[in-house]
C-alpha positions as CSV (number, residue, x, y, z in Angstrom):
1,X,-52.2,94.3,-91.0
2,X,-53.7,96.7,-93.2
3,X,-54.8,93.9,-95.4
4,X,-56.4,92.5,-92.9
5,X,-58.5,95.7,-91.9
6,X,-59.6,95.6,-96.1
7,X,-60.6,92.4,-96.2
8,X,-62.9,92.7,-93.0
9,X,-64.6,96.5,-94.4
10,X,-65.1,94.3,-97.6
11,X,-66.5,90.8,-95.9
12,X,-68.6,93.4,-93.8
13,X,-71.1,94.7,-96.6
14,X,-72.2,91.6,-98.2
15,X,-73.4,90.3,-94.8
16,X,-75.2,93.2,-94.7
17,X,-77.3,93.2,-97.5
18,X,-77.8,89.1,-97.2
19,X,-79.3,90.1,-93.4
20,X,-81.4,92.8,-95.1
21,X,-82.6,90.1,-98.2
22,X,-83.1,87.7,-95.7
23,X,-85.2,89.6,-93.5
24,X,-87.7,91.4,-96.3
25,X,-87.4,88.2,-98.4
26,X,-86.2,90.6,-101.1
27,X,-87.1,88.4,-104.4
28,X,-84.3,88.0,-106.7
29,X,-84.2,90.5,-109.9
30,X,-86.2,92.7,-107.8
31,X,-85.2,96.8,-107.5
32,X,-84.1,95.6,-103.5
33,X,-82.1,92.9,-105.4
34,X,-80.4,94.8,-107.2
35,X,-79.7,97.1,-105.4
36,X,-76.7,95.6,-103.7
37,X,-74.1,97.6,-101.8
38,X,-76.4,100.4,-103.0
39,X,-79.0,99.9,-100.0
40,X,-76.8,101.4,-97.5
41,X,-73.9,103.2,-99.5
42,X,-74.1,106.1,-102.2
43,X,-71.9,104.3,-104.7
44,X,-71.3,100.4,-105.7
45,X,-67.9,101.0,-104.2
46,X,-69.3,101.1,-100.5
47,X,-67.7,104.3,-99.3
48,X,-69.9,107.1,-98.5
49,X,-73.1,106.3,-96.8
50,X,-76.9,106.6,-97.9
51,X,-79.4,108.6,-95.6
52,X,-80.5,104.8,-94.8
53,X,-77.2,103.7,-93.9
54,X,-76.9,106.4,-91.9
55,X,-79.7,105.0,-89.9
56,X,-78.5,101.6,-89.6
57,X,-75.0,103.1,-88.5
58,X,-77.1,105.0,-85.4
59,X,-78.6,101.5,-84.5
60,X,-75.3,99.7,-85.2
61,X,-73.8,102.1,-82.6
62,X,-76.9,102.3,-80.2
63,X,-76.6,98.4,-79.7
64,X,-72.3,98.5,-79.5
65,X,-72.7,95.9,-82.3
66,X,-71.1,95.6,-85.8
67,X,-73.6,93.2,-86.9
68,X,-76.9,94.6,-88.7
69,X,-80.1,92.2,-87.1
70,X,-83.2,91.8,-87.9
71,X,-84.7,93.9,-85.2
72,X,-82.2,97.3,-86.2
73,X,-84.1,96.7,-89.3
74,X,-87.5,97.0,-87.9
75,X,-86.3,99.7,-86.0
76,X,-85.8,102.3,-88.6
77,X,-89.1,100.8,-91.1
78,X,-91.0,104.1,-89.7
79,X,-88.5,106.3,-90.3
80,X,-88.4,108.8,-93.8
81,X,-84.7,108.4,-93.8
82,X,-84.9,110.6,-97.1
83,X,-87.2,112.6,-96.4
84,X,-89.8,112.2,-99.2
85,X,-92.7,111.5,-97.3
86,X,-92.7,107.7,-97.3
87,X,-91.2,105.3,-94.2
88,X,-88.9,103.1,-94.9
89,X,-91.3,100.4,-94.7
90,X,-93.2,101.9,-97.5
91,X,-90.8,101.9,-100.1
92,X,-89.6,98.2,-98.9
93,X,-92.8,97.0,-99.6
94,X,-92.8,98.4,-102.9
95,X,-89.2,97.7,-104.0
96,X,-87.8,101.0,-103.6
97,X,-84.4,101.2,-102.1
98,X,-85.1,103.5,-99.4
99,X,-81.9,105.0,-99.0
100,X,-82.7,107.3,-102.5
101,X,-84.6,109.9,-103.2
């Protein structure tokens, strides 16, 4: 059972980030790219999330869905989930992973 609850977390976060690739048509070898797991979580490992998954995690639960969709992305584009002054928008278009400072 537990094994079954890993493999589901783990299957979970790739889907993710193809939905967000997808969506912004995130060019390969770009920063976004790269980025990975990274997008949403603090570490490659996927535990602790990024101010920007934190976002995606209020519209994941505002909708009573565990699938991110292209209109929770759109959602939080004019938010400054880090606080720096730029939307999230912004630093997509310019290949900045907006979930760092």
């Amino acid at each position: 059972m537990i094994l079954c609850s890993i493999a589901v977390i783990a299957d979970a976060l790739p889907k993710f980030s193809a939905t967000f690739k997808e969506h912004y048509k995130v060019a390969k070898g770009s920063n976004l790219d790269k980025a990975g797991c990274m997008l949403c979580h603090t570490s490659p490992k996927g535990k602790a999330l990024n101010a920007y998954g934190t976002d995606l995690k209020a519209q994941l639960k505002a909708a009573g869905s565990k699938k991110l969709s292209s209109d929770m992305l759109v959602k939080v584009e004019p938010m400054d989930s880090t606080k720096t002054g730029m939307t999230n928008g912004q630093k997509i278009k310019k290949d900045i992973n907006p979930g760092i400072k």
